[in-house]
Residue frames relative to the residue before (quaternion, step in Angstrom):
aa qw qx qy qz dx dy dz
X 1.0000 0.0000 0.0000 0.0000 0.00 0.00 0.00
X 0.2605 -0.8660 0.3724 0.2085 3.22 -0.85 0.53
X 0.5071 -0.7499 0.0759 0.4179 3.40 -0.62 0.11
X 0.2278 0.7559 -0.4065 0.4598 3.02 1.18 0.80
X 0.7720 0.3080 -0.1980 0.5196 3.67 0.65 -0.77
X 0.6440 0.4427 -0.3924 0.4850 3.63 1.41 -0.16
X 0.4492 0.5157 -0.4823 0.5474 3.73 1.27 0.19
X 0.6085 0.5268 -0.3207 0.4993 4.06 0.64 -0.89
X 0.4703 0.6177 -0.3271 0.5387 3.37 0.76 -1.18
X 0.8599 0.2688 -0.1992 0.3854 3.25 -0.94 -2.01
X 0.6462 0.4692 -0.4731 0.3721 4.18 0.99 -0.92
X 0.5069 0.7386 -0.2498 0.3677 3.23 1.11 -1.10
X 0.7720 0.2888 -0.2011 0.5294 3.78 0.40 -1.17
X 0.5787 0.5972 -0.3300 0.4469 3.92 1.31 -0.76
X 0.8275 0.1782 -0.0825 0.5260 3.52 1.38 -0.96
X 0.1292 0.8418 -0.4655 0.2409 3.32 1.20 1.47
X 0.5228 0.5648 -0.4425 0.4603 3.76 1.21 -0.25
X 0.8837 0.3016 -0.1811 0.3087 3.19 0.47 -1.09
X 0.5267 0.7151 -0.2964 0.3514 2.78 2.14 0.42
X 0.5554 0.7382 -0.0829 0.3738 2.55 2.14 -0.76
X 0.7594 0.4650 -0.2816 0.3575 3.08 1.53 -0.72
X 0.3702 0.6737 -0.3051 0.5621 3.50 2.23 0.48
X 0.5965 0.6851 -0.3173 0.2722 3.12 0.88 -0.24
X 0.6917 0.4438 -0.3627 0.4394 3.13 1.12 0.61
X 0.3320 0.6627 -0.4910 0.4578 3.43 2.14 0.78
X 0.7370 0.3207 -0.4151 0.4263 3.81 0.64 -0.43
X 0.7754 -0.3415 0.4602 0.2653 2.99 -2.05 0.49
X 0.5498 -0.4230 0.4901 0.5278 4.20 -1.35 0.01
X 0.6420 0.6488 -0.2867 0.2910 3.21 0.89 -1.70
X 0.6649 0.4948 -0.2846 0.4817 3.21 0.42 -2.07
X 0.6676 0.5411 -0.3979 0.3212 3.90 0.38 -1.22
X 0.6735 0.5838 -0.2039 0.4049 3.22 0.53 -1.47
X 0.7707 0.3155 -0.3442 0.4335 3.80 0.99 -1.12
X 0.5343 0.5338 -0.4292 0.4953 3.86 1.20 -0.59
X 0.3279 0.7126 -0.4485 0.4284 3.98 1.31 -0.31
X 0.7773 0.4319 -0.0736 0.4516 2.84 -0.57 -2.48
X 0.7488 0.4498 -0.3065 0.3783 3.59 0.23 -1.40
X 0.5868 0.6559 -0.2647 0.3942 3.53 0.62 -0.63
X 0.7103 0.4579 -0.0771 0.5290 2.94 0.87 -1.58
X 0.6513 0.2530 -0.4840 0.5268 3.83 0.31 -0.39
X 0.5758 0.5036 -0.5435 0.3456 3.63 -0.13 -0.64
X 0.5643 0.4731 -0.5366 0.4121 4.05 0.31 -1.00
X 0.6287 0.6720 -0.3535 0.1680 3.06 0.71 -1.76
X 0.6766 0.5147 -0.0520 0.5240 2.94 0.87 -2.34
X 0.8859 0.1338 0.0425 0.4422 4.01 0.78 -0.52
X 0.2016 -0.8218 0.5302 -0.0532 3.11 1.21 1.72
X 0.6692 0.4703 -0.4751 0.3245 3.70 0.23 -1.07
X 0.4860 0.6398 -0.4849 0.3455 3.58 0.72 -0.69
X 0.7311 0.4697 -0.3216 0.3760 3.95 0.44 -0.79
X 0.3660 0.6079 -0.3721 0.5984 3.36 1.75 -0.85
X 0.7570 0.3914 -0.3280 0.4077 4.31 -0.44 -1.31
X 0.7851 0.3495 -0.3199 0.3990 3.24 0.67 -1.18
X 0.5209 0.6228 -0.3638 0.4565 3.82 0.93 -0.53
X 0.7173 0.2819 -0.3906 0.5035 3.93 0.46 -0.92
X 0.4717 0.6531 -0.4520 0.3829 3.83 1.04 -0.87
X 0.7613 0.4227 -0.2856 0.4001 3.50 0.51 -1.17
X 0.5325 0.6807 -0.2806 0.4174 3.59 1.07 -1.58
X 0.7792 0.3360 -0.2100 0.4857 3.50 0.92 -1.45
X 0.6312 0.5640 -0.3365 0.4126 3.44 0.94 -0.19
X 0.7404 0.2379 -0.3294 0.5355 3.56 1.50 0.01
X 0.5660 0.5140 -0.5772 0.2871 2.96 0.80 0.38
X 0.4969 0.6812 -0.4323 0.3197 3.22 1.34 -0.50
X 0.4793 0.7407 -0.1468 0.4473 3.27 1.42 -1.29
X 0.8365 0.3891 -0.0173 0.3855 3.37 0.64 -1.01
X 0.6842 0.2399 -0.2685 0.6342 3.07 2.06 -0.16
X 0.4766 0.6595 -0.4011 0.4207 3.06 1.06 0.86
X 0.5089 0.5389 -0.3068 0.5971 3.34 1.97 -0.94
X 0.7019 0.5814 -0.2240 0.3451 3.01 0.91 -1.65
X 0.6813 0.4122 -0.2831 0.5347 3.74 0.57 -0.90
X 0.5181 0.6825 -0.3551 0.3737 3.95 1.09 0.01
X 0.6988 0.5453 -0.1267 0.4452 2.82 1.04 -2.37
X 0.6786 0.5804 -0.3323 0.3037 3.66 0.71 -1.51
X 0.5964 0.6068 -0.3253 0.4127 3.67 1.76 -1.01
X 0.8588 0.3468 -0.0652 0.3714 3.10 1.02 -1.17
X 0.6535 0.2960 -0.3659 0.5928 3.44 1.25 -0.08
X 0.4751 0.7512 -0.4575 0.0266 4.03 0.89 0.12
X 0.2010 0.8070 -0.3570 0.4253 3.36 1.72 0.80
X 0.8341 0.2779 0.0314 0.4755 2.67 0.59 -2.00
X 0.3809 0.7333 -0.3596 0.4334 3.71 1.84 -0.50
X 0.8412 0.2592 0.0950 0.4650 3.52 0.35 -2.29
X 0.7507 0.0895 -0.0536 0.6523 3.63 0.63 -0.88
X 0.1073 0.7127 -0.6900 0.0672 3.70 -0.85 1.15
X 0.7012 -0.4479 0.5285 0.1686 2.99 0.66 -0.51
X 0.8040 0.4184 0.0306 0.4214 3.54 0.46 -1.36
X 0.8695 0.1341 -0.1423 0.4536 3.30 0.76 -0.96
X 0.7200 -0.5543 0.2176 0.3564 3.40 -1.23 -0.20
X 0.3768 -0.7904 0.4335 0.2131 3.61 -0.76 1.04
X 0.1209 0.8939 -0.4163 -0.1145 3.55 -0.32 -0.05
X 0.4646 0.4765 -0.3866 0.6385 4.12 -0.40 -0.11
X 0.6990 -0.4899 0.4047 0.3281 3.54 -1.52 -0.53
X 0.7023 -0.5625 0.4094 0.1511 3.19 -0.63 1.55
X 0.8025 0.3064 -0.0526 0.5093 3.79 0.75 -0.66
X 0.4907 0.7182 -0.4596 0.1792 3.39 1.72 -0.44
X 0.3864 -0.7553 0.4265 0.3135 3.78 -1.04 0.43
X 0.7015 0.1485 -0.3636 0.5946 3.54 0.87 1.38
X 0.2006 -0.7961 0.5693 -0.0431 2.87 -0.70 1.37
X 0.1887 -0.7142 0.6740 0.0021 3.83 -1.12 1.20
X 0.0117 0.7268 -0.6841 0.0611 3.46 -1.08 1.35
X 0.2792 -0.8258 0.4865 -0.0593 3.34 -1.46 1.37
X 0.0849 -0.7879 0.5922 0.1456 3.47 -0.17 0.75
X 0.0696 -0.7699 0.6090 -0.1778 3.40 -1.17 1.23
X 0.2782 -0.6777 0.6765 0.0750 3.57 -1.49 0.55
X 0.4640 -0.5962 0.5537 0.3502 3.95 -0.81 0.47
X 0.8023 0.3062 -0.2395 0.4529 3.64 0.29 -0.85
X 0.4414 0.6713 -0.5022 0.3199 4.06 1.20 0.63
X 0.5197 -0.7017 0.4427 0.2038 3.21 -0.37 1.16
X 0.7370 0.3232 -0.2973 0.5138 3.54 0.33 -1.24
X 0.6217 0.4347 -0.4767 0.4441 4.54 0.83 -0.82
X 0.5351 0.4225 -0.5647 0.4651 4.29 0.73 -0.03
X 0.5310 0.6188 -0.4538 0.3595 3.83 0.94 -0.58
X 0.7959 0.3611 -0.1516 0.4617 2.87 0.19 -1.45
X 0.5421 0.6495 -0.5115 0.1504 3.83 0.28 -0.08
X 0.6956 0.5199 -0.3331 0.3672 3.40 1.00 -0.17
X 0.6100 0.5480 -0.3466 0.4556 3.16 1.64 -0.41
X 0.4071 0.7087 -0.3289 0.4731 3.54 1.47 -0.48
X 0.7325 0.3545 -0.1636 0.5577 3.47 0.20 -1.89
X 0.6897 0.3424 -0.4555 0.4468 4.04 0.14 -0.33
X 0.7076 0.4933 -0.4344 0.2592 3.38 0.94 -0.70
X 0.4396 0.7061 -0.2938 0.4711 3.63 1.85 -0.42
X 0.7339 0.5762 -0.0419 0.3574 2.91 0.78 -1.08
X 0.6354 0.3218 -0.1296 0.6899 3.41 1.35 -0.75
X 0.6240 0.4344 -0.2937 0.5794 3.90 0.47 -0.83
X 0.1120 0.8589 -0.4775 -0.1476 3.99 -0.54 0.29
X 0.6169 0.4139 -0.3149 0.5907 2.78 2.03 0.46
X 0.3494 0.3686 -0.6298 0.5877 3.80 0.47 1.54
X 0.3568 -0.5160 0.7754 -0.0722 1.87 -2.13 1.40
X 0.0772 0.8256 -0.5588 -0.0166 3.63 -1.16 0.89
X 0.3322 -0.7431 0.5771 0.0656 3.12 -1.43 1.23
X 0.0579 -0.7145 0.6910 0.0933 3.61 -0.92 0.80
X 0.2283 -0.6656 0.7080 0.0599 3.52 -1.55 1.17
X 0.4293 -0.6551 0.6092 0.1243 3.36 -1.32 1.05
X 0.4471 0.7509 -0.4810 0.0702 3.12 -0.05 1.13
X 0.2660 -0.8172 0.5091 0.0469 3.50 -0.11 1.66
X 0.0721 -0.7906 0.5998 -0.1002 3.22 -1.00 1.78
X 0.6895 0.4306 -0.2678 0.5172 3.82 1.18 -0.25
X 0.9150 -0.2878 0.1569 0.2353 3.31 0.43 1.34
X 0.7121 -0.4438 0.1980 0.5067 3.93 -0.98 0.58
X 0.6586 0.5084 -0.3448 0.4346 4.10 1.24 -0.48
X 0.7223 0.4657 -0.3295 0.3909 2.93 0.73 -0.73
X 0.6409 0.4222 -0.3525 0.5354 3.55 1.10 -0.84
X 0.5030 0.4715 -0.5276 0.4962 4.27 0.55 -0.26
X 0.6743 0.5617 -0.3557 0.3214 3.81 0.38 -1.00
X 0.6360 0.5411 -0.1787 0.5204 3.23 1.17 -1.89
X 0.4623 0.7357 -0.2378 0.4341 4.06 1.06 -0.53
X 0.7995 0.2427 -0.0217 0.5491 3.00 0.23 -2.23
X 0.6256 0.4221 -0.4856 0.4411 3.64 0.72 -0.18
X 0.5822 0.4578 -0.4289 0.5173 4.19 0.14 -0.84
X 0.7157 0.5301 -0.2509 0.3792 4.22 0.54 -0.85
X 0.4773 0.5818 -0.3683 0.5459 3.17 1.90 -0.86
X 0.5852 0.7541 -0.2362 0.1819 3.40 0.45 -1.30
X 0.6971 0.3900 -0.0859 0.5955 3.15 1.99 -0.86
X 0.5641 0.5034 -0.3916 0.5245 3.12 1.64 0.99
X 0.2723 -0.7397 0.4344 0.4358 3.31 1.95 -0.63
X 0.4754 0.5973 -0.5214 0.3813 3.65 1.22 1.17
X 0.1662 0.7542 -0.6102 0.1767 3.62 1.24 0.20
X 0.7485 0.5439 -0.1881 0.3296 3.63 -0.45 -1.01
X 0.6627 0.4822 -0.1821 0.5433 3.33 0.94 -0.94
X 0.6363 0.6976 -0.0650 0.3229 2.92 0.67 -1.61
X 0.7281 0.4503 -0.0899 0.5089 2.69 1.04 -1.63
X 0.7130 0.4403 -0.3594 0.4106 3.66 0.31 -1.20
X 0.4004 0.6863 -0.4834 0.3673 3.48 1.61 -1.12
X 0.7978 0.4323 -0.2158 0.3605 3.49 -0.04 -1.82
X 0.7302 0.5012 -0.2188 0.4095 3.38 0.39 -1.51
X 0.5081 0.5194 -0.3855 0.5687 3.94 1.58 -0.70
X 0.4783 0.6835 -0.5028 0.2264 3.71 0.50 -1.22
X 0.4096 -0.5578 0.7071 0.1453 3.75 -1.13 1.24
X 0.7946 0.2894 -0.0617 0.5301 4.13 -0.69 0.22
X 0.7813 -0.3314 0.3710 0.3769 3.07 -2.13 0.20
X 0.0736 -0.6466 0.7202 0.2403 3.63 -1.06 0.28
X 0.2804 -0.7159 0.6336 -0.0860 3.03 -0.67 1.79
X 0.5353 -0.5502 0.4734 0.4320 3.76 -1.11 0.54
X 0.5197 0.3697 -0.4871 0.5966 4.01 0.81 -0.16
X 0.7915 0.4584 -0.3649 0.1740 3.24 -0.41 -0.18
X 0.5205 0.5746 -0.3391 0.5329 3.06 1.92 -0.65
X 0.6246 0.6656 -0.2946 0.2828 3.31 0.92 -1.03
X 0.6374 0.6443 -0.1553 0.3929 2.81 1.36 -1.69
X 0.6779 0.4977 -0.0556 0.5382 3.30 1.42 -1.74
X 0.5570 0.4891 -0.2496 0.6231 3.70 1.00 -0.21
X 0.5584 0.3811 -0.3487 0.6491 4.24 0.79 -0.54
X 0.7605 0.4414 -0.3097 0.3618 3.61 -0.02 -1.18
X 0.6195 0.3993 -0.2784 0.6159 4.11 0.92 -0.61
X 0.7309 -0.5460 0.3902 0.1240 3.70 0.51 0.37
X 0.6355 0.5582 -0.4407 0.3005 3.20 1.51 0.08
X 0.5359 -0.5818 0.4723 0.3890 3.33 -1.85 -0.37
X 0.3966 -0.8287 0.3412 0.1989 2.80 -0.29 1.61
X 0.4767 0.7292 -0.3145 0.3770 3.78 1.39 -0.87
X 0.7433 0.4799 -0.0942 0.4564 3.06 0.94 -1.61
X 0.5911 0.6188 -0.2557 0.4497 3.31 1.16 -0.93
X 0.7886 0.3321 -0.1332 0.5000 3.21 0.55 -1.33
X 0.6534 0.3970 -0.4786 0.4317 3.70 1.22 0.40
X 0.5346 0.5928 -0.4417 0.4094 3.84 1.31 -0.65
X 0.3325 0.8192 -0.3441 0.3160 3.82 1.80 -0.84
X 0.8197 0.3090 0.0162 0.4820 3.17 0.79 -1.84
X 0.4312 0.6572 -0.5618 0.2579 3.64 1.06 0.70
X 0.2547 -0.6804 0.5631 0.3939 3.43 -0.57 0.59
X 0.1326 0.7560 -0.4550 0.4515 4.01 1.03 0.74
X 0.7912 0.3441 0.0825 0.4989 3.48 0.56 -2.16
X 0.5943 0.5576 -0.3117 0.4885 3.50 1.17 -0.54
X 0.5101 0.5968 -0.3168 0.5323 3.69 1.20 -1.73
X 0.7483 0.4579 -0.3795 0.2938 4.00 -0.20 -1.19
X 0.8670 -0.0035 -0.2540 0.4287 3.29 0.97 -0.56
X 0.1595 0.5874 -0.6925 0.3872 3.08 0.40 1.88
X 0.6593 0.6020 -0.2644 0.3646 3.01 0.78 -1.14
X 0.6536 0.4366 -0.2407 0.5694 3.69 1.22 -1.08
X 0.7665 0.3667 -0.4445 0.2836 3.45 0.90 -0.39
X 0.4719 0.6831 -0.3475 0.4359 3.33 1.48 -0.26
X 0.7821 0.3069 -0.2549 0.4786 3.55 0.76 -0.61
X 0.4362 0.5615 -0.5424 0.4476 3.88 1.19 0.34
X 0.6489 0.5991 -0.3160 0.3466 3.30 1.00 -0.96
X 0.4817 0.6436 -0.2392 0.5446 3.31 1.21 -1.45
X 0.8552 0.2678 -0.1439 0.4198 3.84 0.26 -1.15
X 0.3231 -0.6851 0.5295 0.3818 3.52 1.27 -0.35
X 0.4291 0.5927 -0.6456 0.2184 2.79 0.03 1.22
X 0.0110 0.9163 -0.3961 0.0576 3.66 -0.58 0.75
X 0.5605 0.1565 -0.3041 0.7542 3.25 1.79 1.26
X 0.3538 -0.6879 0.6070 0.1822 2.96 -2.08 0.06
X 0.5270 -0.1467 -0.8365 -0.0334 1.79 -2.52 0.78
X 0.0825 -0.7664 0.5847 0.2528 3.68 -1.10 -0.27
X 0.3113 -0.8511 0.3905 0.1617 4.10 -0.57 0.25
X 0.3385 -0.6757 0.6422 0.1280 3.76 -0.10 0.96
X 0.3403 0.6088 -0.7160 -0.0297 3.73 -0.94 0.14
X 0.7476 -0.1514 0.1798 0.6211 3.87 -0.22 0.99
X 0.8520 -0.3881 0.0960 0.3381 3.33 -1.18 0.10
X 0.6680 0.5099 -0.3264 0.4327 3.42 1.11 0.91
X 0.3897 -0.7386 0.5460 0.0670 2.99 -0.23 1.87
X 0.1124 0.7750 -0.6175 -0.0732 3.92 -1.37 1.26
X 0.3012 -0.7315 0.5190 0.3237 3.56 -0.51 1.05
X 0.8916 0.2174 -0.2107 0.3368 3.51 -1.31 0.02
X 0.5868 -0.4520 0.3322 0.5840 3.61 -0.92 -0.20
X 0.1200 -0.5346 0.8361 0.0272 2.55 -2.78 0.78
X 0.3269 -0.7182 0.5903 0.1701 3.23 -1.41 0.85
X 0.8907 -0.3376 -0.0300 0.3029 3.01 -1.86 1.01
X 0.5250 0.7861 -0.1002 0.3104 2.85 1.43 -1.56
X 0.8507 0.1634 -0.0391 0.4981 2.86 -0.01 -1.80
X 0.4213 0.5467 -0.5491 0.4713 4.11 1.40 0.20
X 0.7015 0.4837 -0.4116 0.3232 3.89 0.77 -0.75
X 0.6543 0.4500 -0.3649 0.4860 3.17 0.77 -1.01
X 0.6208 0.2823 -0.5067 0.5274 3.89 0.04 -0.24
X 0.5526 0.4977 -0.5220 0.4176 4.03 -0.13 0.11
X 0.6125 0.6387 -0.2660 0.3822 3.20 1.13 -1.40
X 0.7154 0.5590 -0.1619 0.3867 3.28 0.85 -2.07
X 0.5273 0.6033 -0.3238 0.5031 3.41 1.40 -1.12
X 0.6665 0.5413 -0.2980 0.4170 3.77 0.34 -1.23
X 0.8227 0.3431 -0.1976 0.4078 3.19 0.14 -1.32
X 0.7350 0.1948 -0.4209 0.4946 3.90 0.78 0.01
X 0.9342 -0.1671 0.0126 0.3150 3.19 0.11 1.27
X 0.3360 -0.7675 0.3790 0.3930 3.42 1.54 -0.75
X 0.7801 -0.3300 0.0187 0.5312 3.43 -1.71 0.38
X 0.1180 -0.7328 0.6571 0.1312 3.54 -1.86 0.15
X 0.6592 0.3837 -0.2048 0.6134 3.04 1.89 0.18
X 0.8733 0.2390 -0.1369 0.4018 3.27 0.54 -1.16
């Protein structure tokens, strides 16, 4: 085959929607042999699925920071200053990083120490955590009792309690972890049921969407949306990058 026809090939399989809708100019026959023909070449030239697969990968991701660099303009109200969720680091810092997380995400328990050192060493970030529960009836009871904690002024505690948690945070376990930090449990488990507390993370889930964002942890630094973990490092240097052209334009 030559390479010529594996460029055809590779336009061909990239522009298969709209190839699709011609598909009733060819013949059974004609179908059946561009079929057969198609098919031995993958056969004979697996890598081809490899080109067209990153081709595609890179084509939504482009896609996705394009929504994404949209959303940050227009929801950056609701992104940095809602209102709603917890602040941490300094309150005034002049770049602010916001995280969307689940208690039971394996890779945000990963990252939690690199977070807290990065607070810690930076004393001028400001950091936002979003409650956004994606693994189910625990994770959203967890994501609940922690925004509810909030009206004890145990949010913080509370939180690392859960998010430290070795294992499932299991709705016994929040409980368990929610007795142990001193709250009232009565009270807890009625602020639980504000639809007040319910609205916040709609609200976070409506705007992951808005941002593609569609696991957790993800990272907001100003106008750059990061899906999945990043270590310490590379959160500083995009803090860094933020500083040096000028600082937040969003957040």
């Amino acid at each position: 085959m030559t390479k010529l026809f594996r460029a055809a090939l590779l336009s061909a399989a990239l522009l298969l929607p709209a190839a699709a809708a011609h598909a009733d100019s060819f013949s059974p026959d004609q179908k059946a042999e561009i079929g057969k023909i198609v098919r031995e070449y993958l056969l004979q030239n697996p890598d081809v699925l490899i080109e067209v697969s990153k081709e595609l990968d890179k084509r939504q991701q482009d896609a996705d920071n394009k929504k994404r660099d949209g959303a940050v303009s227009s929801n950056a109200q609701e992104i940095f200053h809602s209102g709603n969720d917890l602040v941490a680091g300094n309150p005034k810092g002049d770049v602010t990083m916001v995280e969307f997380f689940d208690y039971n995400c394996g890779w945000c328990k990963k990252g939690l120490p690199e977070v807290l050192s990065l607070v810690d060493e930076d004393k001028n970030l400001r950091l936002v955590m979003k409650e956004f529960p994606i693994f189910g009836e625990d994770s959203e009871y967890a994501a609940r009792a922690a925004l509810a904690s909030g009206r004890q002024d145990k949010y913080w505690p509370f939180h690392l309690a859960m998010l430290g948690h070795q294992g499932k945070v299991t709705k016994a376990v929040v409980d368990q972890l929610a007795e142990a930090q001193g709250l009232d449990m009565k009270k807890l488990h009625a602020d639980m049921e504000d639809p007040k507390i319910a609205a916040v993370i709609i609200e976070n889930q409506k705007l992951a969407q808005a941002l593609a964002i569609n696991g957790t942890p993800a990272f907001i630094i100003d106008r750059k949306v990061i899906p999945g973990y990043l270590p310490k490092d590379d959160l500083a240097a995009t803090i860094k990058d933020v500083r040096a052209s000028g600082g937040c334009t969003a957040c």
